[in-house]
N, C-alpha and C positions, 0 to 999 in steps of 0.2 A: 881195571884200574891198577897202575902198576905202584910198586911200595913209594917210590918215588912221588906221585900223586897223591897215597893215603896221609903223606907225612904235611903237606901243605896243605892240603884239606881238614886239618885236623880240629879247626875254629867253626869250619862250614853248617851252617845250618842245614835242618833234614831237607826246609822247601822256602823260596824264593817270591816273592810276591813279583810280578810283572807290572810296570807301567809303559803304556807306550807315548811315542810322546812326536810320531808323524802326523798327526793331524796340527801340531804348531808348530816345533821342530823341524819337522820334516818342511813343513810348506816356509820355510826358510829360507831353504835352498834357495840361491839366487835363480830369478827365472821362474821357478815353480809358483806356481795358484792352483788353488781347489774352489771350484764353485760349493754353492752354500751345498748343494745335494750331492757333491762329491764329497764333503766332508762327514754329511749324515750315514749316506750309504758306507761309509769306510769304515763309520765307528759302530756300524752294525755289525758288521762283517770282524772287527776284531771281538765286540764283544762276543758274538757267536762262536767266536773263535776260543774262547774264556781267557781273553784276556780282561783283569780284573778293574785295571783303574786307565784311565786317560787323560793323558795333558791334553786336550781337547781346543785350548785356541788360549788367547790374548783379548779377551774382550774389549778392553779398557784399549785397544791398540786397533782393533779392528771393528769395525760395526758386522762387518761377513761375519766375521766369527761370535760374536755375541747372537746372532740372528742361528748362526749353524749350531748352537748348544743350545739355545731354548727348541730347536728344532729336534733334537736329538730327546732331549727331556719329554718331548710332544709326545715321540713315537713309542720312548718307552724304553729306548738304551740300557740294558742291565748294567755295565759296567758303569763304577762311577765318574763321573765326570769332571774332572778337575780342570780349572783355570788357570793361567801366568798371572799373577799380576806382580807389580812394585810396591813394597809398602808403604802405598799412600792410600788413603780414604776413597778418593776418585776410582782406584784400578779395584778396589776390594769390594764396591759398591757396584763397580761393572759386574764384577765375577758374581755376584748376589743377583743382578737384575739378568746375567744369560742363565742363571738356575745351578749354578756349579753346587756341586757336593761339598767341594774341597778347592784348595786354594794352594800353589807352589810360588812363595811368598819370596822373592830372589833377591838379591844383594851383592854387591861385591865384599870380598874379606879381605883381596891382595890389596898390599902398599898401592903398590903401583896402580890400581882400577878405584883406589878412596883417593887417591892425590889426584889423579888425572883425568881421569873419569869424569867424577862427584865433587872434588876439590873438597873435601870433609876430612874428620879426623875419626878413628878408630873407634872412639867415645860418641864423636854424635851418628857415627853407623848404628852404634849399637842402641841408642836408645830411638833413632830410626826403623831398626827390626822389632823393638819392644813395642812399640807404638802399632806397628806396623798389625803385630800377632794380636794386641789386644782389638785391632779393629775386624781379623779377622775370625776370630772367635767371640766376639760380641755378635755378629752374623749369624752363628748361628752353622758356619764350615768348618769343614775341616784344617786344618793348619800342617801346610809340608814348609817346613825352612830350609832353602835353596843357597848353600853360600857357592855364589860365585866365584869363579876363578881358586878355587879352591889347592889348586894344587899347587899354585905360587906363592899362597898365603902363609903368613906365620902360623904353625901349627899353635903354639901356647895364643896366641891371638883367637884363634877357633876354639878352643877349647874354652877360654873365658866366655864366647860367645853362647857355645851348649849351655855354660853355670846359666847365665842372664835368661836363654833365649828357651831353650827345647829341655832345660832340667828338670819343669816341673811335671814335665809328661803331656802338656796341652799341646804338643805336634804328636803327630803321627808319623811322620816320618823326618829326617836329619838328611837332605841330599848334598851331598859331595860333587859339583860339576870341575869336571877336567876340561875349562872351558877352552882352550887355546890347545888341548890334545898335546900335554906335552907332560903327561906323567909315564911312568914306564912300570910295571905288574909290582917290581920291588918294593918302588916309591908308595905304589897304593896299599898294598898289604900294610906296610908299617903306618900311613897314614891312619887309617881307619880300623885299625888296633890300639892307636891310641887316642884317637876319637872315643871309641867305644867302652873303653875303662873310665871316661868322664860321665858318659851318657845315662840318663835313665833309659833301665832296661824295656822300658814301653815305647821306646820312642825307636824305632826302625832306622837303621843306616841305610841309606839307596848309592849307588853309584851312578853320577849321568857322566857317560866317558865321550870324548871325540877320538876321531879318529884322523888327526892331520899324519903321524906315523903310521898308521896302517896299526894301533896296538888299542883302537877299542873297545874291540872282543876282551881280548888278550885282559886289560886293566879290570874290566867288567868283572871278568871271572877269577881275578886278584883279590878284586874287591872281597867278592864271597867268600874266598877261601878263610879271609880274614875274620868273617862274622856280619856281612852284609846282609840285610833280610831283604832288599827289595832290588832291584835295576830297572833302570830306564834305559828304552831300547827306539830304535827307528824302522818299518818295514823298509827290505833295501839298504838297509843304512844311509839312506839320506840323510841331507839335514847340511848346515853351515860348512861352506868351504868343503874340509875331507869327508864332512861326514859324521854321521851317530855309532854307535855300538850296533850291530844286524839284528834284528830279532831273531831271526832264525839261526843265527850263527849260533847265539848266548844261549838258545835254548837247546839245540843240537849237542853243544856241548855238557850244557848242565845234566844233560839227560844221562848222554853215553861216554864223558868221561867223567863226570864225578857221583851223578847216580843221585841227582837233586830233584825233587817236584817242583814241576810251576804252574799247573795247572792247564796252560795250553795244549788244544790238539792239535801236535803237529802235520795230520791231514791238511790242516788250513792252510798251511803254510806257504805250500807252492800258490793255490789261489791270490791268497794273501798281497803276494811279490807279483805277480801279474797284473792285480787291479791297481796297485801303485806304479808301475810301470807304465801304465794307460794312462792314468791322469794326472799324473807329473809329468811324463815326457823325458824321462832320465830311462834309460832302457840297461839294463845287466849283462855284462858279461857274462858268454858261455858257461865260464871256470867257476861262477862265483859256487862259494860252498854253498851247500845242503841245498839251493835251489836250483842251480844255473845249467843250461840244456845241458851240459854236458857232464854234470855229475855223476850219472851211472851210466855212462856209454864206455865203450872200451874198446879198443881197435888193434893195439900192437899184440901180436902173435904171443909172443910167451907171456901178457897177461890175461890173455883169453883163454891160455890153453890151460892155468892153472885156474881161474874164476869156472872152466868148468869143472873140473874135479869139485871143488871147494870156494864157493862165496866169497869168502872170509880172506882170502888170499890177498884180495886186492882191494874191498870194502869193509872198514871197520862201520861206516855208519852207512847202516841198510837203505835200499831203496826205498822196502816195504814202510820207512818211517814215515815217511811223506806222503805215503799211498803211491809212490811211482813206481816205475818197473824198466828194470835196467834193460839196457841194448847192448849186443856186438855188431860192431861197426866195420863192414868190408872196405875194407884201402890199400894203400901203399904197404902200412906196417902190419895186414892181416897174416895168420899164417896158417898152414892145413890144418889144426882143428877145428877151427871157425868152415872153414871146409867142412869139411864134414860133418859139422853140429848140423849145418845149411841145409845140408843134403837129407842127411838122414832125419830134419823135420819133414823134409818134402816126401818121404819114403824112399829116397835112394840110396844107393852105397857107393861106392868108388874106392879101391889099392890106393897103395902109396904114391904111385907112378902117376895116376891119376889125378890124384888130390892137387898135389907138386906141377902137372902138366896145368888144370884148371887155375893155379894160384899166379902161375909167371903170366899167363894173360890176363888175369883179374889184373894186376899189377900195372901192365903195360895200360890199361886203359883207365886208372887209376890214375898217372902220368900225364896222360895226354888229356886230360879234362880240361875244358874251357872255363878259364879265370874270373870270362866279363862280371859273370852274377858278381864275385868280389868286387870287383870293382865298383860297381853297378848300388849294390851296397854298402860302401861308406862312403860313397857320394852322398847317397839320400841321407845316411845318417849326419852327415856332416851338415848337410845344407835343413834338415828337421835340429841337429840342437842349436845351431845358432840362431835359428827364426824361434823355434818355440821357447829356448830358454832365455832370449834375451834381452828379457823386461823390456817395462813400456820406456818409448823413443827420447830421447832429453828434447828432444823439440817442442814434446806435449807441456812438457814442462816451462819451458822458455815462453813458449807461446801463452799460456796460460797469464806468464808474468805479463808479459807485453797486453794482452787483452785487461787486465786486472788495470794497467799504467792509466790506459787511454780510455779506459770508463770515469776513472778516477779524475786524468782532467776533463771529460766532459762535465763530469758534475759540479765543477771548480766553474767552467765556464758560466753555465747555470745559475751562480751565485750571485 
């Protein structure tokens, strides 16, 4: 960590609580479903992972999902299980009858999402979310308060809402959503520094970031620098439009640049992104950090030649984290060390003349590879995401109405 890092981190709590929040979240994504035992297996798989808490569905919105958390409940899920609801009686009653632990009780705070939205005012929001919290701690849940759209909102508006809503310590968590991904790392620190000087100190700041600019890692770990004890994350970074905060990104980073616990084993991790990849149908770039195929692979000559002296040359975050094990990759941009590492695995040796004569033909046929597999492969990909992501037909829809019409006058005729 260099002083530059220690001096932003200087708010940052020791350790971070983790919520993930792709089993709702995540199956958002336009196009994506999870059948009921894809979403049981998944939440096994995180909690085994120790991740500690799950937004685990929308009961009150889904019957799958209210069926997939008493399923979960069944088997005995460690982690606990949190619901979405709205603060109405109906969503709170859902989240009680799937078995939830706990309850992320959402709202809008901006102008703009109470006028437009809700067509309400600031005042009946608020005693909206009061109503809301008292129904869902007479249950017998936990209570997270979610203000939506958060980062367009009047801050002193939020802050009277903490006095009303989360002051007397009956949440457990305060979540911050950057719901439209349109905060930037500056914004969030000062946000949630001054969130947090209202807040009772029992009640947890969480960050839920988007990711439409490509900054909800980036916001995420803003957040904490500031005094965040919790975030919500996506396997993959799935989830609406751009996207959630990665799990593995926030946790990669919490680790090894600032030196934070969160309890997850990053072993998991790669599993993790594989079995979301399968049943979503959203498949990862090579590049992508700390999971993606080509994060420890390495190919061009002067960074191979240096990775082997010394690691650390060209990987600040190890392979060994994830349990993987990096590669040197012969190509175009290989150069005679990778030669000769090659060799002298196999027991050979080879001069300089040699090394150099072996490279200009590795090269040359390097060049002349045949393309089609590229090609070959994003055909299929292309023709796999628009069939698998591209929700059910507006016909079913259409059709449904029309069938609904003419049952309707049949029974008219009837009369």
């Amino acid at each position: 960590m260099n002083d530059q890092q220690s001096e932003s981190m200087s708010h940052h709590p020791a350790s971070v609580e983790v919520i993930d929040c792709t089993l709702r979240d995540g199956e958002q994504t336009p196009g994506v479903w999870f059948t009921v035992e894809e979403k049981v297996h998944l939440a096994e798989a995180l909690s085994a992972a120790g991740v500690r808490v799950l937004d685990a569905g929308f009961p009150a919105s889904s019957g799958a999902d209210l069926e997939a958390m008493q399923e979960m409940r069944h088997r005995g899920v460690r982690a606990s299980i949190g619901a979405t609801a709205r603060p109405l009686p109906q969503d709170v009653a859902a989240a009680e009858k799937a078995g939830a632990d706990e309850v992320f009780m959402f709202m809008p705070t901006s102008d703009l999402r109470l006028r437009e939205t809700l067509g309400i005012t600031r005042d009946q929001a608020s005693e909206i979310m009061r109503a809301g919290a008292r129904e869902v701690l007479g249950r017998g849940m936990g209570l997270n308060v979610v203000f939506e759209d958060a980062t367009r909102a009047d801050p002193e508006h939020m802050a009277a809402l903490v006095d009303e809503v989360c002051s007397d310590g009956t949440a457990a968590r305060l979540i911050l959503a950057d719901s439209v991904g349109c905060a930037h790392p500056a914004g969030m620190r000062k946000l949630v520094r001054f969130l947090a000087e209202r807040l009772d100190p029992a009640v947890a700041i969480c960050t839920h970031a988007h990711n439409d600019f490509g900054l909800a890692t980036a916001n995420t770990l803003a957040a904490v620098e500031a005094g965040a004890r919790a975030i919500t994350c996506t396997v993959n970074g799935i989830g609406e439009r751009a996207g959630n905060a990665d799990l593995a990104e926030c946790l990669a980073a919490l680790t090894h640049l600032h030196g934070i616990e969160h309890g997850v084993d990053p072993e998991s991790l790669p599993a993790l992104s594989r079995l979301v990849e399968r049943i979503s149908g959203i498949h990862m770039s090579a590049t992508k950090p700390v999971t993606g195929f080509n994060v420890y692979r390495h190919e061009s000559g002067l960074h191979v030649d240096s990775m082997l002296k010394n690691t650390a040359s060209y990987e600040f975050l190890p392979a060994s984290w994830t349990g993987g094990e990096r590669a040197y990759v012969l190509g175009k941009h290989s150069g005679t060390s990778l030669v000769r590492h090659i060799l002298g695995r196999a027991g050979a040796e080879c001069d300089d003349a040699t090394a150099h004569e072996l490279l200009r033909e590795l090269k040359c046929v390097a060049d002349e590879r045949d393309k089609t597999g590229h090609d070959r492969a994003f055909l299929a990909k292309e023709e796999f995401t628009s069939a698998a992501l591209a929700g059910v037909p507006e016909d079913v829809l259409i059709s449904g109405y029309r069938r609904r019409v003419e049952e309707d006058r049949g029974r008219q005729d009837h009369q």
